[in-house]
N, C-alpha and C positions, 0 to 999 in steps of 0.2 A: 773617104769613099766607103760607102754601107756595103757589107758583108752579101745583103739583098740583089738581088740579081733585077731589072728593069723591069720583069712582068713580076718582082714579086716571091718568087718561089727558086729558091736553090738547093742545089745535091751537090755536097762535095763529096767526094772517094777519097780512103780512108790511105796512108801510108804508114810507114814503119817511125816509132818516135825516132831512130837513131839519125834519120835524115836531117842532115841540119841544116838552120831558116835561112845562111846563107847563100845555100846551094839550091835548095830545095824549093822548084815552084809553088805558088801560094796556092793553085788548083788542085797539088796534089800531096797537101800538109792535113794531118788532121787535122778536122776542124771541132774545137768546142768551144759551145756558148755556154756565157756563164751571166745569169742574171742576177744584178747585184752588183754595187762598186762598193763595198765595205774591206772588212779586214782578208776575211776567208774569199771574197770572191778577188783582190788586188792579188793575193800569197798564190792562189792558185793561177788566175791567169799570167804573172812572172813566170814562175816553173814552168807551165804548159808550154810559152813561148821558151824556155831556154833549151828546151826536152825538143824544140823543132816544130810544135804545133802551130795552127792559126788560131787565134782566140779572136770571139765578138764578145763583147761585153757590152751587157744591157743594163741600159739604169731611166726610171721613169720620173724620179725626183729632180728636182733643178738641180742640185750639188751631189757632186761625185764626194766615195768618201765613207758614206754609211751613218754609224749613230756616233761609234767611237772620236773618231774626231770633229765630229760638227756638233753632236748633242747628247753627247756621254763622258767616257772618260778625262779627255782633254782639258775641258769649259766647266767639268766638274770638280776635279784636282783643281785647276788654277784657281777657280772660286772659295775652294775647300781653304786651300794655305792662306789665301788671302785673309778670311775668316775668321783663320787662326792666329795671324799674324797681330792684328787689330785685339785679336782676345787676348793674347800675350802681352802687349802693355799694360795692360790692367792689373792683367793674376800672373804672376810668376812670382816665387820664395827667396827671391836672393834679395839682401839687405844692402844697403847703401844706392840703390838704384828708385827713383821715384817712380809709382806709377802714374800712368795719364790717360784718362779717356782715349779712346781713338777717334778720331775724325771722319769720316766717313764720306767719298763721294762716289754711291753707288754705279751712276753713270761712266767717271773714270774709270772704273774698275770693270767694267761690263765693253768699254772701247778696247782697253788693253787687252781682256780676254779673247773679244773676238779677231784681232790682231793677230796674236799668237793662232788662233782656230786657222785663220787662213794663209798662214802664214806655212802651220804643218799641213794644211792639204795640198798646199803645193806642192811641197818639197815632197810629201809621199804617197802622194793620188795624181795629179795634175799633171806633175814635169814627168810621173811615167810613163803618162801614157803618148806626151809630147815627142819621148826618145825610142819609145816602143814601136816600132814598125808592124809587128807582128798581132798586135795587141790593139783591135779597133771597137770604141765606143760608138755604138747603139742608143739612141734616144728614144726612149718611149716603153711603154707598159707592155710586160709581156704574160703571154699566159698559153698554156698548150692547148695545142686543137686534138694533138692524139700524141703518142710518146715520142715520135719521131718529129712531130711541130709546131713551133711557136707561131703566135699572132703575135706580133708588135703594133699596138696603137700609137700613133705617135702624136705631138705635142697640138700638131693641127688638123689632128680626125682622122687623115688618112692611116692607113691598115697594109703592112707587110707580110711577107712571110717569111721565117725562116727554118730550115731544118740544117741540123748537125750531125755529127757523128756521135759526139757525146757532152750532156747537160751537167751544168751545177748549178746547184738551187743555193742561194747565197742572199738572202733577200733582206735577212736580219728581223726583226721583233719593233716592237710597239708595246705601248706602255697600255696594261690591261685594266678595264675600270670597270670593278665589281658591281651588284646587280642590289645597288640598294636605293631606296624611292627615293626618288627628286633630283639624286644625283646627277645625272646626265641634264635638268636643265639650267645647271647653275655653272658659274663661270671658273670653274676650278681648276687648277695647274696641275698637269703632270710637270715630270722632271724638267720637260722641253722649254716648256713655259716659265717655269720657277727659274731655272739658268740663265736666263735672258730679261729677268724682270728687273726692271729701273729703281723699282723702289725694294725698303727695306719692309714687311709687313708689323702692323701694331702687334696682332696676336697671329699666329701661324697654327693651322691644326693641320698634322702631319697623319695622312690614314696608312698604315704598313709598319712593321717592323722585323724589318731586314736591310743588306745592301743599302739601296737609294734614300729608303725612306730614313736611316740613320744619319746617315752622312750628308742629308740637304737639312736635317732636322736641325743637325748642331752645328751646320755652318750659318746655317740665317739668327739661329742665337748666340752664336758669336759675334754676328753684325749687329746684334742688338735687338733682336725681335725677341719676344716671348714664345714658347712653344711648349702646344702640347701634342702628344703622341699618343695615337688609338693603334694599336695591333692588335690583331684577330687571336695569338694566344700569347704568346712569350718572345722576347727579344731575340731575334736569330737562332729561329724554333730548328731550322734544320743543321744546326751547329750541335759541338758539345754542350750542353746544360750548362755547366761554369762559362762559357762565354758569355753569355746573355745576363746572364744571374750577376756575374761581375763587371759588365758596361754599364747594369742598368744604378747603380747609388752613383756611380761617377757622372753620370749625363745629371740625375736628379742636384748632385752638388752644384753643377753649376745653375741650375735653375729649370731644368725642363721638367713640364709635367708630366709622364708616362702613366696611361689606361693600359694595364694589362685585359688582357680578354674582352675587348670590346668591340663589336661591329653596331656602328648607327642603325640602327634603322628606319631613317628620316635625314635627307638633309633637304634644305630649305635654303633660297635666299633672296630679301629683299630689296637690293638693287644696292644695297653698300654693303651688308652685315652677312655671313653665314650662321645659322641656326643647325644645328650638330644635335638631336636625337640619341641618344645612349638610353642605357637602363638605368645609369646612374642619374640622367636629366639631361639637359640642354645646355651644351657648350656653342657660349658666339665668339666669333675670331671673324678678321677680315680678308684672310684669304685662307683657302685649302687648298691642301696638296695631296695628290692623291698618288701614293706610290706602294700600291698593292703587288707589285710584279708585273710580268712580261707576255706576250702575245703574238706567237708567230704570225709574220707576214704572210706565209704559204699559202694561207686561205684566197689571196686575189693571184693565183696563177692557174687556176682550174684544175689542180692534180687530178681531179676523178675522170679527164679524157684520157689523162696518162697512166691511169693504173696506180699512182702511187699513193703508196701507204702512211697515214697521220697516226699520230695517239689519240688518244677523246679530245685531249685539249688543242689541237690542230700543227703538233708539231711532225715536221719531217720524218718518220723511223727510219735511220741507215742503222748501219752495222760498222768493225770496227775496221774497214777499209774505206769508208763514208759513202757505200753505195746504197739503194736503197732499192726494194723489191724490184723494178724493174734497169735491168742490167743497164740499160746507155745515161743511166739519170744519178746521180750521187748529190748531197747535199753536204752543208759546213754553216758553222756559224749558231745565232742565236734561232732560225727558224726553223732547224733539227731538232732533235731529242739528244742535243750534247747540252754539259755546261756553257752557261752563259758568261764566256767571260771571253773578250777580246785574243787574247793568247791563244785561246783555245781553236776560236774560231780561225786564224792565222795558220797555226800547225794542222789543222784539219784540211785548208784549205787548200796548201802544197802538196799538204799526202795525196789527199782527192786527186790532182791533177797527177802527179806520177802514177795513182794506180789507173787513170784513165786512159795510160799512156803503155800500160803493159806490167808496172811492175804491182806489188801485194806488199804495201807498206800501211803498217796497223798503228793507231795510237792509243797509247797508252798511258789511263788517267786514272795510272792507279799512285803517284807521285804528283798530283796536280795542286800548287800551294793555290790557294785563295788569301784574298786581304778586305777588310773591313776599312776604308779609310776615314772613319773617327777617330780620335784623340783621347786617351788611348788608342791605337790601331787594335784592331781583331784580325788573324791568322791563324791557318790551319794547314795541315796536309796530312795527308794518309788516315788512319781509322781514327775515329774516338773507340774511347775504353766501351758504349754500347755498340757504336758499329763492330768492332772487334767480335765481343759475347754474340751478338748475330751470326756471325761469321763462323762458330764454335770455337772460338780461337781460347785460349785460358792465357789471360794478361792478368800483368800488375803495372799500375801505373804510379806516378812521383807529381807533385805540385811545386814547385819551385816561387813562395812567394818575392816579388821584387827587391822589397827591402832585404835579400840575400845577393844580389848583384852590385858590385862595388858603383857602375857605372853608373847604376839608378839611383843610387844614394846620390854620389856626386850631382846627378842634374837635378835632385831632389824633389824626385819625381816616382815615390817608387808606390804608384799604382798599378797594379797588374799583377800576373802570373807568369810561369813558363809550365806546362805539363806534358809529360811525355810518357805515351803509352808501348811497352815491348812483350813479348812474346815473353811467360811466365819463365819457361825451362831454357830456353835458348838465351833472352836475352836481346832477342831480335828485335830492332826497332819498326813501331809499326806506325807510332800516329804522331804528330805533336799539335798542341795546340796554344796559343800565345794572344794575351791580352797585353801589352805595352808600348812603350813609347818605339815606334821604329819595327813593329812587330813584320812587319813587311819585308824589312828588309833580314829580319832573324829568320823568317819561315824556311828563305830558299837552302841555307846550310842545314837545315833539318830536313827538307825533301833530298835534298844530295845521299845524307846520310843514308835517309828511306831508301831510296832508289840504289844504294850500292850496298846494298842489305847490313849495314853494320849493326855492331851491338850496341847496347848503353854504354860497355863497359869499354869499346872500342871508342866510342865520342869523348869518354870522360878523358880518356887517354893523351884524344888530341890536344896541339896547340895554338891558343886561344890569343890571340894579343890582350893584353890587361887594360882595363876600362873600355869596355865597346857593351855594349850592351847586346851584342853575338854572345858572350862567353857567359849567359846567362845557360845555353844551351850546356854545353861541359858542366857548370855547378848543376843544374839539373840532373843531366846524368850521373854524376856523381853520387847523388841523393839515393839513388836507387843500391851503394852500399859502403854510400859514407855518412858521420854525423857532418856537414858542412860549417857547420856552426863551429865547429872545435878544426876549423881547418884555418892557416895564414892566409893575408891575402895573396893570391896567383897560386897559392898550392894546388902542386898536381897531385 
């Protein structure tokens, strides 16, 4: 039953969150709508409903869900290992073991994936809202007429109204395609496309170098494409310089081509081939990808009846309660001015509804690890050694090459680093950041650490189980006032 009242236009009256949904008549439950079925708008409408509220939740695309599990994360990672997996018979160091081509049935691989895709929207988008009383989905495009109301167009023309007590803008982002000639009339992949594609490409030209455009670059060359990569300056330009600096010989060993500093200016294409434009000349490949970054959705819900406020580039502006200049409206997710990253949008999204609910709950992204999912992994949290100097901070930071972690030897694998930046006098741990195998999974004991303000000298301290490629993090610290070289192995 729609939120919508028969002529159209409804007023609910506001109550106290402590009223609870099973007492508590539905006409006299707060009501907030949240447009958007993604990560930040699912986290917030759960809370809202457990807080006593009524929630409608608007979504205008066929599949509830968002990007994360239907065309990001999910379909990405499983493509990613798969990838991997297939390149791992061929290149691995251990002797006694034959290598072998991998076999490749792209199509397989793309039924399985989408399997799992909807397999997890069920279980954590779909059966919610199945068992959710409180929680009622809304079909169709919304956008505000003035702060206090939405217009829902819905799937077959007609036109609703709704008004709430209080909005979330949860709408998520779109992949953004730079302003260079020809582009736009040729047949080229964003991520959405390139995830779901049947075949494997001859030559792949990959445009970005960050996030997506890494990690689809060297998963399609692991399945066997050739590839090359144009970014606009340096490899995960807004990381620490050693990250990019030290991914970029490891992707080239296995074969990829990388343009630093390159934007086309010309792409072209002739109904099979793309013709690629550089200053260095004309690169052809048979398919492109184009993953430049991201593009708030914001722009199709009309903010400017509502007062609310964008950046230049059209994201959201909240603050660190997720409200945004005009008091009944808060936003979450990738179509604010937050980091883009699924977690993020999640914990934004619960806060959001508690503080919509009465309480002043802030998020704090000053401990927020990030992960690079190539091979090596790339990881980080808290300052690099320049963000720090920004900050006026006075650090000294430690490099911890791999071939100093027993672990890495053993899987004989020891490309990478561990680097960890502290607070010169104190000792205070302020940043880490990590190129290696499993990097993902090393970041989160290093934001623990961040986050509960320890020293270097406090980590080196702790107890590390022996061979993990965790206790790279301890030899690290360590470095900052021992020789490690002259130390046994497991020494504390």
């Amino acid at each position: 039953m729609s939120d919508c009242c028969n002529s159209g236009t409804c007023d609910t009256p506001s109550s106290t969150a402590s009223e609870t949904a099973d007492k508590t008549p539905a006409a006299d439950k707060l009501h907030i709508a949240i447009i958007g079925t993604g990560s930040g708008a699912f986290a917030a409408a759960i809370k809202a409903a457990e807080l006593g509220a009524r929630v409608s939740i608007i979504e205008g695309a066929d599949m509830i869900g968002g990007t994360c599990v239907n065309i990001g994360c999910v379909p990405s990672k499983i493509m990613i290992q798969g990838a991997e997996t297939a390149w791992k018979q061929q290149h691995f160091n251990y002797e006694g073991i034959q290598p072998q081509t991998a076999v490749i049935d792209r199509r397989a691989m793309l039924a399985q994936q989408q399997r799992w895709v909807d397999e997890l929207r069920y279980a954590k988008y779909e059966s919610i809202l199945e068992s959710s009383p409180d929680i009622n989905l809304i079909r169709g495009w919304a956008r505000f007429s003035d702060a206090q109301t939405l217009l829902i167009k819905k799937h077959d023309g007609s036109e609703e109204t709704l008004r709430a007590d209080r909005y979330l803008l949860a709408v998520g982002a779109r992949a953004a395609i730079p302003d260079i000639n020809g582009l736009r009339d040729t047949p080229y992949w964003t991520s959405t496309e390139a995830l779901v594609a049947d075949d494997i490409p001859e030559h792949l030209v990959v445009l970005g170098g960050s996030v997506v455009a890494l990690e689809l670059a060297q998963a399609f060359l692991h399945l066997g494409a050739r590839v090359t990569l144009m970014a606009r300056s340096t490899l995960l330009s807004k990381e620490d310089d050693d990250l990019g600096a030290g991914l970029k010989p490891l992707l080239e060993d296995e074969g990829m081509e990388i343009m630093l500093h390159t934007v086309p200016h010309r792409i072209q294409h002739d109904g099979k081939q793309f013709s690629i434009s550089t200053k260095d000349g004309d690169v052809n490949c048979d398919r492109l990808l184009v993953a430049t970054g991201r593009q708030s959705n914001a722009d199709g819900l009309a903010l400017e009846n509502a007062g609310v406020k964008t950046t230049k580039a059209g994201n959201i502006i909240i603050d660190s309660l997720m409200q945004t200049n005009v008091e009944n409206i808060y936003a979450a997710g990738d179509c604010s001015n937050l980091p883009q990253y699924v977690y993020v949008a999640a914990a934004a999204g619960s806060r959001a509804a508690r503080n919509m609910l009465g309480e002043k709950i802030r998020l704090d992204l000053s401990t927020m690890p990030a992960v690079v999912f190539t091979n090596p992994q790339v990881a980080s949290v808290g300052l690099s050694r320049l963000q720090a100097a920004t900050q006026g901070l006075e650090v000294e930071s430690r490099t911890l090459p791999l071939e100093n972690v027993p672990r890495a030897i053993a899987n004989m694998d020891t490309r990478g680093f561990i680097k960890l930046v502290a607070e010169k006098h104190s000792g205070r741990l302020l940043g880490c950041q990590v190129l290696a195998d499993s990097a993902g999974e090393i970041i989160q004991t290093a934001a623990l650490a961040i986050h509960n303000r320890m020293t270097v000298e406090q980590l080196a301290e702790q107890l590390f189980p022996y061979l993990t490629m965790v206790e790279g993090l301890k030899l690290a610290a360590q470095t900052f006032s021992k020789d490690i070289s002259q130390l046994s192995c497991c020494a504390a």
